[in-house]
Structures are given as C-alpha cells and as structure tokens.
C-alpha positions, 0 to 999 in steps of 0.5 A: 906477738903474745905477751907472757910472763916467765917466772923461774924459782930457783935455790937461791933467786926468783926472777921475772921475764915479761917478754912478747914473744914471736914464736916463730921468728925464735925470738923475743922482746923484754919488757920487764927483766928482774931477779930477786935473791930469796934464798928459798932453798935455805937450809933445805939440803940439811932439813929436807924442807922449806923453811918459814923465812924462806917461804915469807920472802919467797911469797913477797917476791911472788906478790911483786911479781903478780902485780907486775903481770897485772900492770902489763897486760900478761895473757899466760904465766908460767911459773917453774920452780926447780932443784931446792923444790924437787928436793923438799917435803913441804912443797904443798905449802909452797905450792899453794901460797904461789897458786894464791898470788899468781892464779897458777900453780908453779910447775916443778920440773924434772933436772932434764926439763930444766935442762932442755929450757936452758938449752933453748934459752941460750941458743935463742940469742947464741952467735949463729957463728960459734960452732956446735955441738953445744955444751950448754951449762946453766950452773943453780944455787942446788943444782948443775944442768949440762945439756949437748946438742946443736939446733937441738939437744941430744944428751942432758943430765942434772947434778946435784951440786950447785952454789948454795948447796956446796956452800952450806955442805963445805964451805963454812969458813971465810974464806974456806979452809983448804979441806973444805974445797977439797971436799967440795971438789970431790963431791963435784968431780964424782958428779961430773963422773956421772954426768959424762957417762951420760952427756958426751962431754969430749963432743963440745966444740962451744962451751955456754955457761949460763946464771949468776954464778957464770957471770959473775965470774966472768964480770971477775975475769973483765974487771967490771967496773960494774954489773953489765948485761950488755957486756957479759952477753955474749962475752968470750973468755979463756978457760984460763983467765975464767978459771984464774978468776974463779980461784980469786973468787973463792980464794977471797973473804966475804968482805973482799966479795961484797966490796966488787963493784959487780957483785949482787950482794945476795950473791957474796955468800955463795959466789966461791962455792959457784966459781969452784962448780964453774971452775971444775966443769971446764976443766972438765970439759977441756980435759975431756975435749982434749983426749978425743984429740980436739981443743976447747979453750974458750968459754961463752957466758949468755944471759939469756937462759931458761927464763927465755926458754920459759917465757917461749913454751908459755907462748907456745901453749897459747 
C-alpha cells in the first residue's frame, strides 16, 4: 500500500492526512490525522487577496507539514487548495511559497472537484446500510459543496457561503444582532435556490454532513463532554435536535462559545455563522424531501471527507 500525504487548505484550516492507502480495497489506514486553524482566507471576501498574516501562518503550517511527510517516508503529496484561493488575486505568492516548502505546487481546484473529493471522502467509510441517493454536504469556511449520487455522484454544485465568509459578511456582533442573521439567512437561502436548480435536493434519502463546522454542531447536539472523533463519526442525529442546537450555537457569545469542552478555539469566532449555513441547508433538504412526498428526518456527520478523498487520488497517480 502507498504511503501518500493529503494536504487540504481551506478558509479557514489546513489539515494533513498521511494514510496507506489500498486503493482497491477503497479503504485506508491514518497515520498522521492533523488540522490547523490559519485562517487563510482572512479578509479575502472584502479585499480579494490574501493577506500578509495569513499568508506567514499559512507557510509555518506548511513547514510542519513537510517535515512530517519527510519523517514518514510519503512517496507523493497532493496539496489542494480551495474557496479563500479560487477567489484571491494574489494566489501566485501563495502558490510559490507552498511550492517551496513542499516540492509540490498546491492544485486549486474547481467548487465541483471539491465536490466529487468530499464525496468520495465520506462514502469511503459511510454505513453500507444507510440507504442512497446521498446528499453529501461538506460545509467550508468560504464555501458550501452538495453533491448527489449514490456509488457515484450525478449532480454537484458549490455555494459560496460558508463560515468565515458569512461571518466577516453579517455577523459583526456578539453575539448577532437579529438583522444580521436575517441577512445571512437570505444570502443562504438564495444560494440554496441556485443550488437546487442544479442538485436535485427532493431525491435524498441520507443526508452526510461533513467539516468542523458539522461536527461540531453535532458534538452541541450530544453533550460532549469533550471533542470526540470516535463518537461524532458516524453519529445520527435529528434535524430537530441538530437544528436546536445550531440556534444555541449562534444564539451564544463568544465567551459562551470558547467555554464548550468541545469547541477548537479557532473555531469560536465563526462556528454561529457554520451552525446557521447548517441549519438552513437541512431545512432545506427536509422541505424539499417532503414536497416529493418522501421524509428525511435524520442527519449523519462523517469525519471522514475530502482529505480522504485527496489522499485516495494522490495514491491513484502513482
């Protein structure tokens, strides 16, 4: 089995993924799971570019991560970079500072190819008996993917809402201001409006939801006494319950936020504006499900996303 390394950049986190990989088995083995909160898309939704300190904590991240490949004995690294990129114009520097540490260029990739990773990322270690089609939401710091499909996808489409973008958008107060949520909610709302022109929404009869923001809504919804991956994968929720706790999320303060035993602190600052995308997807979803005369009740959060889905086409191109 090939021993690969996944780097997955997003707005708000990096995070590493050096797994063996058995291709065709589909399945894979961690040997270093890690994510860090640099918050690269800082301010880029306002300026339409990286800033300087965004890019200096990026780049130290970068440095821990090479090391680590080097220790581990990596044979290929793929390096994906995401929403806060697509959407800056000073990628270059980016691009050659990570080129430096790493000897790879980071790959910036469409909403769809971020998509169809996530996809592949949850199915991967998704119960074989949860029943398809699969709506599969992996829910970004600047951006939103919905993919559709069962063993594969056949409708995807990217939003550009996520937690750091709708919190530097709307959410300047602490905790928000009713218009601002009510901002935020509309900009959501017409997002999902596009969307379901594209992915049809009604077909789901699971609902995946994937990233930080997901889990830790749902770690909120269990009472967690602390952040537990063994718990939270794989974990079933209601809509209702998820949905209640979502409103708690944003409904509380900062200081209420940063004192959960389960809360990432670099998290805190954004998670409201997570648990409203989050909240308004599966009401969403539900709604739509429901018109078709079906019933989707339920929500499942994986930990497993497109860092796996990464880590399984890096294996594939050797």
């Amino acid at each position: 089995m090939p021993r690969v390394a996944a780097i997955d950049c997003g707005t708000n986190s990096i995070r590493l993924l050096i797994a063996d990989v058995d291709v065709a088995a589909g399945s894979l083995s961690d040997v270093v799971r890690q994510m860090t909160v640099v918050r690269l898309g800082q301010g880029v939704d306002r300026t339409g570019e990286f800033a300087a300190e965004a890019l200096e904590r990026t780049f130290a991240a970068t440095d821990d991560y090479a090391a680590q490949c080097r220790e581990h004995g990596v044979e290929a690294i793929r390096f994906v970079a995401t929403s806060a990129t697509r959407d800056a114009r000073n990628r270059e520097v980016f691009i050659g500072g990570v080129r430096e540490r790493l000897g790879v260029a980071p790959e910036v990739i469409s909403g769809t190819e971020e998509a169809l990773l996530s996809f592949r990322g949850a199915l991967s270690a998704l119960d074989p008996t949860c029943p398809g089609p699969y709506l599969v939401v992996d829910l970004g710091g600047g951006s939103t993917e919905l993919v559709l499909g069962s063993q594969v996808p056949d409708a995807a489409h990217s939003m550009d809402v996520g937690c750091v973008r709708m919190t530097e958008r709307h959410l300047a107060s602490d905790p928000p201001t009713l218009e601002q949520v009510q901002a935020a909610q509309a900009d959501v709302r017409a997002a999902l409006d596009e969307a379901a022109a594209i992915v049809p929404l009604a077909q789901a009869r699971t609902l995946v939801g994937l990233a930080g923001s997901i889990t830790t809504v749902t770690a909120t919804a269990l009472g967690l006494p602390r952040y537990d991956r063994d718990a939270i994968n794989g974990a079933t929720v209601s809509i209702d319950d998820a949905a209640e706790a979502c409103a708690r999320l944003l409904g509380a303060s900062r200081e209420e936020r940063a004192a959960m035993p389960f809360m990432h602190p670099g998290r805190v600052d954004v998670i409201g504006a997570g648990a409203l995308v989050w909240r308004e997807v599966m009401e969403r979803v539900r709604a739509d499900v429901a018109a078709a005369g079906g019933e989707l009740d339920t929500t499942v959060t994986s930990e497993h996303d497109i860092l796996d889905g990464i880590a399984f086409s890096a294996a594939e191109r050797l």
